[in-house]
C-alpha positions as YAML, in Angstrom:
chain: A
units: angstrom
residues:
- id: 1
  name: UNK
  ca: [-47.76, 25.10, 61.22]
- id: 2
  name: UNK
  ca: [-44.80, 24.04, 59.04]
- id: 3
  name: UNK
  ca: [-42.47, 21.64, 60.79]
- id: 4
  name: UNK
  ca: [-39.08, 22.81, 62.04]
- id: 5
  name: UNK
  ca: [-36.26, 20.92, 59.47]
- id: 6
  name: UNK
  ca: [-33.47, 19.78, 61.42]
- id: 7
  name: UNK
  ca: [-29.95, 20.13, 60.95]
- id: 8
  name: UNK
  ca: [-28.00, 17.26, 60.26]
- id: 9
  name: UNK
  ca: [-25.11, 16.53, 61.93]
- id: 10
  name: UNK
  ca: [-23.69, 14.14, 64.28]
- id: 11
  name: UNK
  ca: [-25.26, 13.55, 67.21]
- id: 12
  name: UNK
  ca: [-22.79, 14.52, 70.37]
- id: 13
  name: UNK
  ca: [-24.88, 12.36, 73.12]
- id: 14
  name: UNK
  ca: [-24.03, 8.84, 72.44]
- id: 15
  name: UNK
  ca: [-27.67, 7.69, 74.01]
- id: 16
  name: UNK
  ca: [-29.33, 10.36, 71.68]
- id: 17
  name: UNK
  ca: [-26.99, 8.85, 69.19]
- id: 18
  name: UNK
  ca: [-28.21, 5.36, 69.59]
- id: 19
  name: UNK
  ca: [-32.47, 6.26, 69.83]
- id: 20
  name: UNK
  ca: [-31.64, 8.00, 66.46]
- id: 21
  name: UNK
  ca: [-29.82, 5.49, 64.84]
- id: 22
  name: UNK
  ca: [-32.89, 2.49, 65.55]
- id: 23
  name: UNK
  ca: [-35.28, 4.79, 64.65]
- id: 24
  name: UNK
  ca: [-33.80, 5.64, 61.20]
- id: 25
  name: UNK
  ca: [-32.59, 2.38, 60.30]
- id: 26
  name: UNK
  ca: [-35.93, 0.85, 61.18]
- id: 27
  name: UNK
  ca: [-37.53, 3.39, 58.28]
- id: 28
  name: UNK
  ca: [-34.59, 2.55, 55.87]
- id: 29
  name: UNK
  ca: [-35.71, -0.90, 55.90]
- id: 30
  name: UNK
  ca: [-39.31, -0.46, 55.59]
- id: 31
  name: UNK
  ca: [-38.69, 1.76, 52.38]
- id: 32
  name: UNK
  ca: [-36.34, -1.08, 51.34]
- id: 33
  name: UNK
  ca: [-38.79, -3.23, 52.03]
- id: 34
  name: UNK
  ca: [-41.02, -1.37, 50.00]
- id: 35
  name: UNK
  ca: [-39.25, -0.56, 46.99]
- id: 36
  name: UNK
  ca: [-38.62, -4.39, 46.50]
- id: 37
  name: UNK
  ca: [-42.54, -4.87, 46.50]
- id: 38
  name: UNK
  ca: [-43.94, -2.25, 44.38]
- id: 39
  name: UNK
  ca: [-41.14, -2.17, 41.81]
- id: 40
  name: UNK
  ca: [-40.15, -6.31, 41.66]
- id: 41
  name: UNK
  ca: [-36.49, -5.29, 42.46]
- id: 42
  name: UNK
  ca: [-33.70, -6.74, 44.08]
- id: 43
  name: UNK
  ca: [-32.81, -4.85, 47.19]
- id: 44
  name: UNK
  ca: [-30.00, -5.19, 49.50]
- id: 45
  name: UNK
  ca: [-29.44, -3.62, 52.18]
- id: 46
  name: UNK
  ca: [-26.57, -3.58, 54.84]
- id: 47
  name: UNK
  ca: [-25.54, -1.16, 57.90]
- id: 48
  name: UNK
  ca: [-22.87, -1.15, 60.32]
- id: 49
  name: UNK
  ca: [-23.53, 0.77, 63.93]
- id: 50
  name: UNK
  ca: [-20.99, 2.98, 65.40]
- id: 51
  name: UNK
  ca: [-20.46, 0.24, 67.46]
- id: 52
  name: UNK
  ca: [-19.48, -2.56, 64.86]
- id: 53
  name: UNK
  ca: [-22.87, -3.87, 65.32]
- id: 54
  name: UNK
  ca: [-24.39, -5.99, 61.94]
- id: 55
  name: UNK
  ca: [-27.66, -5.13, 60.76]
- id: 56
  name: UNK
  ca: [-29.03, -6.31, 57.11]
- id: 57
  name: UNK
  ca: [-32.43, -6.41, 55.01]
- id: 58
  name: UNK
  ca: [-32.02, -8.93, 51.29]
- id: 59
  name: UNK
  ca: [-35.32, -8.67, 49.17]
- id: 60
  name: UNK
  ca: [-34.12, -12.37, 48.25]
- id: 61
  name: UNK
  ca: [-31.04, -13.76, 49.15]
- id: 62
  name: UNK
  ca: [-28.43, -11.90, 49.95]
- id: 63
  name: UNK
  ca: [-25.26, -13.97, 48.69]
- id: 64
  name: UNK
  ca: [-27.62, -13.65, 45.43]
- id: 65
  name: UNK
  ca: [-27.63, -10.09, 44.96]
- id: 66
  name: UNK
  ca: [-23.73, -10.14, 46.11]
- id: 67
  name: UNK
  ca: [-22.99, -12.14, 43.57]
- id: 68
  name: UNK
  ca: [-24.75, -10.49, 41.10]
- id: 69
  name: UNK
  ca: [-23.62, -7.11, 41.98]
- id: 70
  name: UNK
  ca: [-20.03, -8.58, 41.63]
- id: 71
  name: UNK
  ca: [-20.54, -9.64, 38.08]
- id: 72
  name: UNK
  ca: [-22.21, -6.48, 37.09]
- id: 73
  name: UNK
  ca: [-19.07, -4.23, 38.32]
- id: 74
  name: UNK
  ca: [-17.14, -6.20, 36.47]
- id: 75
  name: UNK
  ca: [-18.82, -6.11, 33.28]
- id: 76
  name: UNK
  ca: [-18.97, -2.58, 33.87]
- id: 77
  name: UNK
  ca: [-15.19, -2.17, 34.44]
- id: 78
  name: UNK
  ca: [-14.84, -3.79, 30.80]
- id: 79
  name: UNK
  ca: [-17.56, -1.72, 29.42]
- id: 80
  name: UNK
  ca: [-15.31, 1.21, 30.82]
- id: 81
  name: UNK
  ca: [-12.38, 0.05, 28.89]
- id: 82
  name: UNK
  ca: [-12.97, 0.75, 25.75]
- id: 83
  name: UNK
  ca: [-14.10, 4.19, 26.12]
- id: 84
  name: UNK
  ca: [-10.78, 5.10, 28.22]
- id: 85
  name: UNK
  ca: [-8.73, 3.51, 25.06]
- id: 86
  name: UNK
  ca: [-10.77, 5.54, 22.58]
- id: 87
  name: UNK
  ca: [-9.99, 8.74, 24.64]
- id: 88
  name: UNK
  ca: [-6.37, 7.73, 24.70]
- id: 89
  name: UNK
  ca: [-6.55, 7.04, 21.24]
- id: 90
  name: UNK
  ca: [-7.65, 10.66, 20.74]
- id: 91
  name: UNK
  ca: [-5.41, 12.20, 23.00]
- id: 92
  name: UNK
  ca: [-2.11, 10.13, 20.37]
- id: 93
  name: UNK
  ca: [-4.06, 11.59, 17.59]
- id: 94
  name: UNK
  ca: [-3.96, 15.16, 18.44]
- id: 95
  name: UNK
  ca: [-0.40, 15.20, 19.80]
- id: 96
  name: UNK
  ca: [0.74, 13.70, 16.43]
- id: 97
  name: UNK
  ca: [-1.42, 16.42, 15.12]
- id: 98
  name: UNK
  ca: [0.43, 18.66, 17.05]
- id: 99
  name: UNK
  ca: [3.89, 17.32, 16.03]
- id: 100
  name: UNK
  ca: [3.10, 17.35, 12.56]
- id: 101
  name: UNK
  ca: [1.86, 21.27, 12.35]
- id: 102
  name: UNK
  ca: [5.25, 22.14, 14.07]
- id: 103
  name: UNK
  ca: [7.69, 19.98, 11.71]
- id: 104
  name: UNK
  ca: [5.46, 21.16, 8.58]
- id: 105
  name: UNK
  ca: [5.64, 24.82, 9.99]
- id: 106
  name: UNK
  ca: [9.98, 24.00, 10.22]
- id: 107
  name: UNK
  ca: [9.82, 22.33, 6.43]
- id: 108
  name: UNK
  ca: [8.32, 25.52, 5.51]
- id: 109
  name: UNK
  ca: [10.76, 28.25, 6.99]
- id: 110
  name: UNK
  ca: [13.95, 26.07, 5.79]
- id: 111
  name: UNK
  ca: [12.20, 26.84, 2.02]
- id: 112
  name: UNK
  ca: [12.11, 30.38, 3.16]
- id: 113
  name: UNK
  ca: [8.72, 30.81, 4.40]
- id: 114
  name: UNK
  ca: [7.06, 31.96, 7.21]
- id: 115
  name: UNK
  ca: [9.62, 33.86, 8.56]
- id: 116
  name: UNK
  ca: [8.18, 36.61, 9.25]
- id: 117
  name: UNK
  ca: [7.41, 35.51, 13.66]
- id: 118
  name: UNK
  ca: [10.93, 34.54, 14.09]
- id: 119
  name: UNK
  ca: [13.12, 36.45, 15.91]
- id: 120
  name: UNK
  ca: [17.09, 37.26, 15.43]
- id: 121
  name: UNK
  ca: [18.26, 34.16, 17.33]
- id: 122
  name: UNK
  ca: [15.57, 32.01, 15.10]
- id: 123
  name: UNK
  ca: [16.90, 33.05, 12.17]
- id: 124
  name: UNK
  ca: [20.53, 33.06, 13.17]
- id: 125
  name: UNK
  ca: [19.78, 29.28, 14.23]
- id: 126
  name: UNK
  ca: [17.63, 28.13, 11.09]
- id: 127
  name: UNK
  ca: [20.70, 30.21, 8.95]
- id: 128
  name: UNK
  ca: [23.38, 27.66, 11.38]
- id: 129
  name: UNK
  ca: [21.04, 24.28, 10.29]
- id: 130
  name: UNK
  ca: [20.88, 25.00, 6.97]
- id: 131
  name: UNK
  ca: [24.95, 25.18, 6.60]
- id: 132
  name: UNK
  ca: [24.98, 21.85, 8.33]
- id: 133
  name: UNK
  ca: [22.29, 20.43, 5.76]
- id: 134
  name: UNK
  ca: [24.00, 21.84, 2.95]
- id: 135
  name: UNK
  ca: [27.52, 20.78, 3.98]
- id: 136
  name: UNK
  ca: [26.05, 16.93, 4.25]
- id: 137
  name: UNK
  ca: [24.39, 16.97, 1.32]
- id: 138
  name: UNK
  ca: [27.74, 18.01, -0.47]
- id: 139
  name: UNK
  ca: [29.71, 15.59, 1.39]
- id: 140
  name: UNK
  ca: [27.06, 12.48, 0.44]
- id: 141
  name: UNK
  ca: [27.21, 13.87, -3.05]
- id: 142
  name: UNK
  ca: [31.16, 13.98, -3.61]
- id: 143
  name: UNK
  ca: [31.13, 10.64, -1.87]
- id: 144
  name: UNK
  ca: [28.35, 9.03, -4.67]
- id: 145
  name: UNK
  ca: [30.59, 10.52, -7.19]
- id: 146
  name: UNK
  ca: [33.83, 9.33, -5.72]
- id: 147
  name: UNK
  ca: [31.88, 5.52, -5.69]
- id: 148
  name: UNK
  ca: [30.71, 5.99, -9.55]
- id: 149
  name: UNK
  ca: [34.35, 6.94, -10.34]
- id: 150
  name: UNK
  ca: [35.85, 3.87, -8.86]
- id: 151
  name: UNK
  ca: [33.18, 1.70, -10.50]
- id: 152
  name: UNK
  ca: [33.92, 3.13, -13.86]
- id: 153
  name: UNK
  ca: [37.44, 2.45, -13.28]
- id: 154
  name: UNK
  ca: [36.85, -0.93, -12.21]
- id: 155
  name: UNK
  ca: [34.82, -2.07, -15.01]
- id: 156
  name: UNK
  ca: [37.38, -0.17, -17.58]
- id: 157
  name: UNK
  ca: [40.12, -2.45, -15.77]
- id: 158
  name: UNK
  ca: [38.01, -5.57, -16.78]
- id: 159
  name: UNK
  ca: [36.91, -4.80, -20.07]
- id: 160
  name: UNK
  ca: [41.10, -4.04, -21.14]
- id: 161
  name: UNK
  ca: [41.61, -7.33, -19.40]
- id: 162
  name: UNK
  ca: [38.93, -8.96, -21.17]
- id: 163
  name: UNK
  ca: [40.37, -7.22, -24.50]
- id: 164
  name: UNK
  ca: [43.48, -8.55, -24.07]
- id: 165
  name: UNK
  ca: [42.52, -12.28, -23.67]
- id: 166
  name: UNK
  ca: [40.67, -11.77, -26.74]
- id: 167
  name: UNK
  ca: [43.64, -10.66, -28.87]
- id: 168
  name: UNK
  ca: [45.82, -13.55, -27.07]
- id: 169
  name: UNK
  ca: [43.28, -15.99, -28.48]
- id: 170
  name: UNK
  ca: [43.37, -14.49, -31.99]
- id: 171
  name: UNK
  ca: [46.88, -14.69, -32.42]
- id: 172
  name: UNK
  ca: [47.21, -18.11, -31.51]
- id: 173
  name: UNK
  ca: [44.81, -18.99, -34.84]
- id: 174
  name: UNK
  ca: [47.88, -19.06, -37.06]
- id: 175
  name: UNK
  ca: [50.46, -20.89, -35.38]
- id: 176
  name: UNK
  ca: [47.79, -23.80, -34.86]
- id: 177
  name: UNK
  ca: [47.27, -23.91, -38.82]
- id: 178
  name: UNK
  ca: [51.11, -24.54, -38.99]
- id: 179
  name: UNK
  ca: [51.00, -27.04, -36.41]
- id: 180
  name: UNK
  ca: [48.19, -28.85, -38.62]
- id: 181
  name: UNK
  ca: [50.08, -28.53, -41.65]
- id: 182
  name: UNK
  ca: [53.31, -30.02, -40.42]
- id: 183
  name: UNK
  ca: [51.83, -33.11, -38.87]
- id: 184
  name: UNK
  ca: [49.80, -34.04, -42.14]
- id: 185
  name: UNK
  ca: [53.23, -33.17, -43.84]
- id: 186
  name: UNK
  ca: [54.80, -36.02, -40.99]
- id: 187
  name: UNK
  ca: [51.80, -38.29, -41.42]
- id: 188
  name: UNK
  ca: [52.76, -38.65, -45.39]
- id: 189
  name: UNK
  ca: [56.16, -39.14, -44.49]
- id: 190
  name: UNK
  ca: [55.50, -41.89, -42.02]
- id: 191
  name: UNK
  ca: [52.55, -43.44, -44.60]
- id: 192
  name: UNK
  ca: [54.92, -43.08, -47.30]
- id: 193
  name: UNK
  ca: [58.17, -41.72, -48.74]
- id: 194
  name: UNK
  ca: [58.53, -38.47, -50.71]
- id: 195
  name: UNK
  ca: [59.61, -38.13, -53.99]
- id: 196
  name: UNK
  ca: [62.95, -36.98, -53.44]
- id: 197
  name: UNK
  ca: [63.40, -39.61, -51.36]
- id: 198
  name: UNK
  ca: [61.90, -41.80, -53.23]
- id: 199
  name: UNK
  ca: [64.13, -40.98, -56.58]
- id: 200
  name: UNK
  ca: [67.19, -41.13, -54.53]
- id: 201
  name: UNK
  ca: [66.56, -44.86, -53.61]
- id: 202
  name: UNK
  ca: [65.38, -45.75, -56.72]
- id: 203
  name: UNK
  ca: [68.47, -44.22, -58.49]
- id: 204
  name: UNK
  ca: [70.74, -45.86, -55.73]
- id: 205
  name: UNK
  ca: [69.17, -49.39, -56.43]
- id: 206
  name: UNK
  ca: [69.99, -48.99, -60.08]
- id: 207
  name: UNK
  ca: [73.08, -48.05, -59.67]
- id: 208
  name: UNK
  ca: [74.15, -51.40, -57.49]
- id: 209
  name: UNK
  ca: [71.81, -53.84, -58.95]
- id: 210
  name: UNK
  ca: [71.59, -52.82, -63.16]
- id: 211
  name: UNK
  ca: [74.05, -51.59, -65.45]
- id: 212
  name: UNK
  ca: [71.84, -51.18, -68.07]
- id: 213
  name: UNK
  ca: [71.18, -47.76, -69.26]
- id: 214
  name: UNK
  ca: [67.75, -48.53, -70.92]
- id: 215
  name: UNK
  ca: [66.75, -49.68, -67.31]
- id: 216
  name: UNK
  ca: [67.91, -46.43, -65.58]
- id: 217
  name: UNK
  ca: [65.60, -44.33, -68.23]
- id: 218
  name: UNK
  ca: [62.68, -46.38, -67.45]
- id: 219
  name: UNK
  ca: [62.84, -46.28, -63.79]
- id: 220
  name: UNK
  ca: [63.65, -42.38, -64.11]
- id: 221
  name: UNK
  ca: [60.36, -42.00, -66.41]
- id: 222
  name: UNK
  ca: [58.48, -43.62, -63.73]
- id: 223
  name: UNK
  ca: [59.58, -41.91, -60.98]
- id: 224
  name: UNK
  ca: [58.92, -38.62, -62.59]
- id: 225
  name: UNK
  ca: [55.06, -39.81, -63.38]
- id: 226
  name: UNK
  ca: [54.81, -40.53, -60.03]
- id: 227
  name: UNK
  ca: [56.17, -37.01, -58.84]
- id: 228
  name: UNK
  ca: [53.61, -35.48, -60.88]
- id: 229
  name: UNK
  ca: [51.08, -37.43, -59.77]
- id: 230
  name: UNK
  ca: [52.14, -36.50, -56.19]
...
């Protein structure tokens, strides 16, 4: 005859309650008991009555097999860790997946294309954008222009500048050669007299010192040997 299997639940009669709970906690320590023999393991075993009351079975000992099941969860919290990154990882990936599709899908209809799924308002909108895209573009362009003008400008201003300096310079070349030319023309005068001046002293000397005509001639011959030397 098959045995009846009981219904589990809690057990209303507290002294029913109590029978029950030595009974069965007696049998979970045997099979702990057991376990730890036939399979080598470390088994641990703790239970708190309805009461508050302590009862506890340790294979070994049991601040051991505390300790060791402390360092296992949390080697297995870090072991966790990386898998929860690489799924956050993924979930980044596919919303930038996501993002991309939708701005290419955008790039595309401003060209033109793909138009077809948009409604009146779409279009209208897309229609209002690309004004606004074309009336920047045209303002950055007059403004590069605008910048290229003044530059131009700016370096024509320079080079006319430079230009001018230059033609200062060259007509300053011949008014230095006269310079030159009138201080050798002082240097000879200070080194030496001329020959006008020279005649005029000679001829003023014979005319106080010598009344003699032959002497006049002689002094004039050498004075004009000397002028032609000169």
């Amino acid at each position: 005859m098959a045995r009846e299997r009981r219904e589990i639940k809690r057990i209303e009669s507290a002294a029913a309650r109590q029978v029950t709970f030595s009974k069965r906690r007696r049998g979970l320590f045997k099979k702990a008991e057991e376990l730890s023999v036939l399979c080598d393991a470390d088994v641990a075993l703790i239970v708190f009555s309805s009461t508050g009351k302590l009862s506890q079975f340790a294979s070994s000992s049991m601040n051991e097999i505390i300790d060791k099941y402390s360092t296992h969860s949390k080697n297995l919290g870090k072991t966790d860790q990386p898998a929860l990154d690489l799924n956050l990882e993924h979930s980044k990936y596919a919303n930038l997946n996501d993002q991309l599709a939708e701005a290419s899908l955008r790039l595309r209809q401003m060209r033109g294309e793909e138009l077809e799924g948009l409604s009146v308002d779409e279009l209208q909108q897309l229609e209002k954008n690309l004004e606004t895209g074309l009336h920047r573009v045209l303002q950055t362009k007059d403004q590069q222009f605008l910048e290229q003008i003044n530059e131009l400008h700016r370096k024509s201003s320079q080079l006319a500048e430079e230009n001018m300096k230059l033609r200062n310079q060259v007509g300053q070349i011949p008014t230095a050669g006269k310079l030159v030319v009138a201080d050798t023309e002082n240097v000879v005068a200070e080194d030496g007299q001329s020959s006008e001046s020279v005649m005029t002293a000679l001829h003023s000397g014979s005319s106080q010192d010598n009344d003699d005509g032959s002497d006049v001639s002689l002094k004039l011959g050498f004075l004009v040997d000397i002028d032609v030397e000169m």
